[in-house]
C-alpha positions in Angstrom: 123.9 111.5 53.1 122.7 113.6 56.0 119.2 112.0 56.9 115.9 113.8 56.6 114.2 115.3 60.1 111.0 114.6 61.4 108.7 117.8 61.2 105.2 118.7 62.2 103.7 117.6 58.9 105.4 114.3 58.5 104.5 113.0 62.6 101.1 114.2 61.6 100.5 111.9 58.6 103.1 109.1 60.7 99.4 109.4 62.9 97.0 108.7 60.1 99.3 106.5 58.7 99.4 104.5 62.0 103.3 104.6 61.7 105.2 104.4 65.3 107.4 107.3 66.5 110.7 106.3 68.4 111.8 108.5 70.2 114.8 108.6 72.9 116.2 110.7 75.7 119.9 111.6 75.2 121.8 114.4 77.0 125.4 115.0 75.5 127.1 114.3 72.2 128.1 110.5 71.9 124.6 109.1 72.9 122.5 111.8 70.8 125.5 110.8 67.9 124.7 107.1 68.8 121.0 107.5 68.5 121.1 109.5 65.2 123.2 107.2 63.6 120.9 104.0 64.6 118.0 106.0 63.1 115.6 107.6 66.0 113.1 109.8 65.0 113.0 112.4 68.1 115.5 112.7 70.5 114.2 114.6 74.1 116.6 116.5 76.1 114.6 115.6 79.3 114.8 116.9 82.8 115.9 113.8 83.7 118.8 114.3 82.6 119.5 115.8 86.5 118.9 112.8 87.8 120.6 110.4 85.1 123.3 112.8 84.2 123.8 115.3 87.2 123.1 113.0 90.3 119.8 114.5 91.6 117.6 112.5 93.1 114.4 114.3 91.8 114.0 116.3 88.8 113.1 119.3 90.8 116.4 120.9 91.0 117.3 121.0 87.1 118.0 125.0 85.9 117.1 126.2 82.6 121.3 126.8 82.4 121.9 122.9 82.8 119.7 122.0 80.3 121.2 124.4 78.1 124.1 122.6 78.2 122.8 119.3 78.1 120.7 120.3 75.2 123.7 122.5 73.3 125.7 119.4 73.2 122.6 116.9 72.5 122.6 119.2 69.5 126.4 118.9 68.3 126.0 115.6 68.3 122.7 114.8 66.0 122.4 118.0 64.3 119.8 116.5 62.0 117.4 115.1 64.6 114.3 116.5 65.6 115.4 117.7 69.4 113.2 118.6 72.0 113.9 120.7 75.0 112.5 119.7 78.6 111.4 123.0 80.3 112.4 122.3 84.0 110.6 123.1 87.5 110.8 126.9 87.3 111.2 128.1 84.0 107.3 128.7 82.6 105.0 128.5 85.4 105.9 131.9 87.1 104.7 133.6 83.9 103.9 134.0 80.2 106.9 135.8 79.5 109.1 134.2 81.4 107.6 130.5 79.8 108.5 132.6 76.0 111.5 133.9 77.5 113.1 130.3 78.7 111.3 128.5 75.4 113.0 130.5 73.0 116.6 130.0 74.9 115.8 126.3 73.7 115.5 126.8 70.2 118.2 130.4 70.1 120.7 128.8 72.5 120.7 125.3 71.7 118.9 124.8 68.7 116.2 122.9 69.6 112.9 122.2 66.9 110.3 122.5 70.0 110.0 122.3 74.0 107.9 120.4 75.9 106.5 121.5 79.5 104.4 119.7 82.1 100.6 120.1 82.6 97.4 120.8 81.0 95.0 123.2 81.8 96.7 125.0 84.8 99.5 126.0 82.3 97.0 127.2 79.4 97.7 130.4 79.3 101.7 129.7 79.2 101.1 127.3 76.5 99.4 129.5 74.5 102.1 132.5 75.2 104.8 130.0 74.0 102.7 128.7 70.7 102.0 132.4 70.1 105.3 133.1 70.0 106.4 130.4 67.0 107.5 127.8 69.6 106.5 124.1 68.7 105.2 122.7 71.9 105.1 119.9 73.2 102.2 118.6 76.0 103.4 116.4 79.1 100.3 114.3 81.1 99.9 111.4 83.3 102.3 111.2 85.6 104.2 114.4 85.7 107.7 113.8 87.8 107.8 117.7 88.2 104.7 117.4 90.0 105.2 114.3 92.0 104.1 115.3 95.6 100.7 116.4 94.6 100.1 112.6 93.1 101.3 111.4 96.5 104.7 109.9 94.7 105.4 107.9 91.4 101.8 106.4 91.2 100.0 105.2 87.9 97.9 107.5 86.1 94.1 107.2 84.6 93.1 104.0 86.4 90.1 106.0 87.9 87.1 107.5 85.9 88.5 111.3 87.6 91.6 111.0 86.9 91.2 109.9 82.9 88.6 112.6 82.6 90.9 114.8 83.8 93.0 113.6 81.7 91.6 113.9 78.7 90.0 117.7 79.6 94.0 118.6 79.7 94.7 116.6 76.4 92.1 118.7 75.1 93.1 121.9 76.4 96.5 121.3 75.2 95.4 120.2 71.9 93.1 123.9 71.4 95.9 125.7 72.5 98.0 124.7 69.8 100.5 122.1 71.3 101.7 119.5 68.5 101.7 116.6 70.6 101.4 115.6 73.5 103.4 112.7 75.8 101.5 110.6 78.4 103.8 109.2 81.2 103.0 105.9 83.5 99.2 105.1 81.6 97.4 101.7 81.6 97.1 100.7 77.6 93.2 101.4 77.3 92.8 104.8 78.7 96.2 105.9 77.2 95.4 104.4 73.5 91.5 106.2 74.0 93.3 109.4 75.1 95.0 108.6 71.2 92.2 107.9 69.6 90.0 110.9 70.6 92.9 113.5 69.8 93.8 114.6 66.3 97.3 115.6 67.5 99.9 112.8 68.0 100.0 111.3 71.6 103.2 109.6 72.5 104.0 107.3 75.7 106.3 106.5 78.5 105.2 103.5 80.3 101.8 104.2 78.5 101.1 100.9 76.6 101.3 100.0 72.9 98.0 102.0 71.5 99.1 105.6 71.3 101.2 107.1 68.4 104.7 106.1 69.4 107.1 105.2 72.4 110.1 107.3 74.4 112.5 105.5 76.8 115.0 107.0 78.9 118.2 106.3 77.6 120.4 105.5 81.2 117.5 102.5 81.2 117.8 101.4 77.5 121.8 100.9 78.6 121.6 100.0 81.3 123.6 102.6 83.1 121.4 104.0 85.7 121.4 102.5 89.0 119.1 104.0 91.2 115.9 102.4 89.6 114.5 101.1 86.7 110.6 102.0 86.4 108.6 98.9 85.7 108.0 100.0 81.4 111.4 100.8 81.3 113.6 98.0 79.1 117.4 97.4 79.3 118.5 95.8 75.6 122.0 95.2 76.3 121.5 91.7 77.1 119.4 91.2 73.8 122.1 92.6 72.1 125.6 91.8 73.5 125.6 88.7 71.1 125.7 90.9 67.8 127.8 92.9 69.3 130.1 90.0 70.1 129.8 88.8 66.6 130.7 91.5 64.8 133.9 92.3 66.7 135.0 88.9 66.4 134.7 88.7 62.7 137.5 91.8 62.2 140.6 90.4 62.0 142.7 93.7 63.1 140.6 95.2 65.7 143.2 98.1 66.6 143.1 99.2 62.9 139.3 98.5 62.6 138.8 101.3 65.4 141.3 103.8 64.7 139.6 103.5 61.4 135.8 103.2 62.0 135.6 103.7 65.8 132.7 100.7 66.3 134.9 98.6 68.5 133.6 99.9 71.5 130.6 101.6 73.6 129.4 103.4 71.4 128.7 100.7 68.9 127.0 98.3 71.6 124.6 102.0 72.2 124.4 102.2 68.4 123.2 98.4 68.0 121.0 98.8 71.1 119.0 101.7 70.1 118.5 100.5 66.4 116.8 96.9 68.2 114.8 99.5 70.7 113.8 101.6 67.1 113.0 97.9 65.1 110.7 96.9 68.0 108.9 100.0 68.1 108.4 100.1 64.5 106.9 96.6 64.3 105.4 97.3 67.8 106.9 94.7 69.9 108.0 96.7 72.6 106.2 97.4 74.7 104.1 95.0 74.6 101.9 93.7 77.4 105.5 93.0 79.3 106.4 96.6 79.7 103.1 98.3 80.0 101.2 98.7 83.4 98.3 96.6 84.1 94.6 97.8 84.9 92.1 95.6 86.9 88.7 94.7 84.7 86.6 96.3 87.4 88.6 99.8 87.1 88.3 99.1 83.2 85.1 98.8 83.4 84.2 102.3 85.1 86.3 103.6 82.6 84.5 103.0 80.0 81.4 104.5 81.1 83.1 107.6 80.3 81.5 110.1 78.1 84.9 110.1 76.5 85.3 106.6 75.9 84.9 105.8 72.0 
């Protein structure tokens, strides 16, 4: 039995309901298989996938054909998945049409249920082009890795009253333009789970503490396979899980038959295991925790909340 797919009305009531969303990055048919099969609710065809998957060492020089293909084959491999295309650098800040143009090659091309894009209220107008044109949309805020250099590099996001403002006047901008969530990358807890609290729209994090709507990892981390870094929220659940992997291959008797038969001797069994622990912790919100969430200093809390967005 084929399982049922996320939409826009059940992540909205998964909100009220205060039910986490899992979702995952996955960029070619046995991961996005792997992660289907364990249960993930999203799956995000990320830009990262350049760096990950393609050896760039930014995100910057992803094309829109690349992540066709990376999405295309995402796609084959959980075709009942709610799948999210990453707009890359380039594809919807020269223009409206060209943002509705690149969008709809997501969902025509590779059959993707929404995009998501970088920004808030300098991309308004592209947002709205997109949302006009019958394209779920997805918001991106915090730290934006498309947009590094004008943070000054990887830095933490909303410790300062300006920057939370600002970020809440994009959340807000996004929201009114008809985005259905939005994901906050690299947040301190507090200002992230306000950011949730003040929005009627789902807000999802990266590295963005335990009180918004639901959490995404990066795939290459969750495995372990990427070796260039590993950002500080980022958690690697092989060694958490190796022992039920090692338990359940040593209680089949004829291993060779077992995986011509089943196929779960191998990787992708150890990735299936792995992102069902990731999904269970989630869930029951034990990851991330305090452990993989950035830390904010009580004297930077405490100009926050004099905020006239603080609840």
């Amino acid at each position: 039995m084929a399982k049922t797919k996320v939409n826009l009305q059940t992540l909205s009531k998964m909100k009220r309901e205060g039910i986490p969303v899992s979702w995952i990055t996955a960029y070619d048919l046995p991961f996005a298989s792997a992660a289907e099969n364990a249960g993930i609710d999203m799956i995000l065809v990320g830009d990262s996938g350049g760096m990950v998957q393609l050896g760039y060492k930014t995100t910057n020089p992803v094309t829109m054909d690349e992540m066709i293909v990376l999405s295309s084959s995402a796609r084959r491999g959980a075709p009942n998945t709610f799948l999210i295309g990453d707009m890359p650098q380039g594809s919807y800040e020269i223009s409206k049409e060209k943002a509705v143009e690149n969008a709809l090659r997501f969902i025509k091309e590779s059959g993707c249920d929404a995009v998501k894009c970088e920004g808030g209220r300098r991309i308004i107008d592209k947002v709205k082009a997109m949302v006009d044109a019958g394209v779920l949309v997805f918001g991106h805020l915090g730290l934006t890795p498309q947009s590094t250099s004008s943070f000054g590099g990887y830095n933490v996001q909303g410790k300062t009253l300006k920057s939370f403002e600002s970020t809440v006047e994009d959340a807000l901008a996004l929201q009114e333009a008809g985005v259905m969530a939005i994901l906050l990358e690299a947040m301190p807890t507090a200002p992230a789970g306000q950011i949730a609290k003040l929005l009627d729209i789902p807000i999802y994090g990266i590295g963005a503490g335990s009180e918004v709507d639901g959490q995404l990892i990066i795939m290459h981390d969750l495995m372990g396979f990427y070796q260039s870094f590993r950002p500080w929220f980022a958690k690697c659940y092989i060694p958490e899980i190796i022992g039920e992997f090692h338990k359940h291959i040593t209680s089949i008797s004829d291993i060779r038959q077992y995986g011509r038969e089943n196929r779960k001797d191998g990787l992708f069994a150890i990735a299936e295991i792995a992102i069902a622990k990731y999904i269970e912790e989630v869930k029951n919100n034990t990851f991330p925790g305090t452990q993989y969430s950035y830390p904010i200093k009580d004297m930077q809390l405490e100009e926050l909340t004099k905020s006239k967005y603080w609840k």
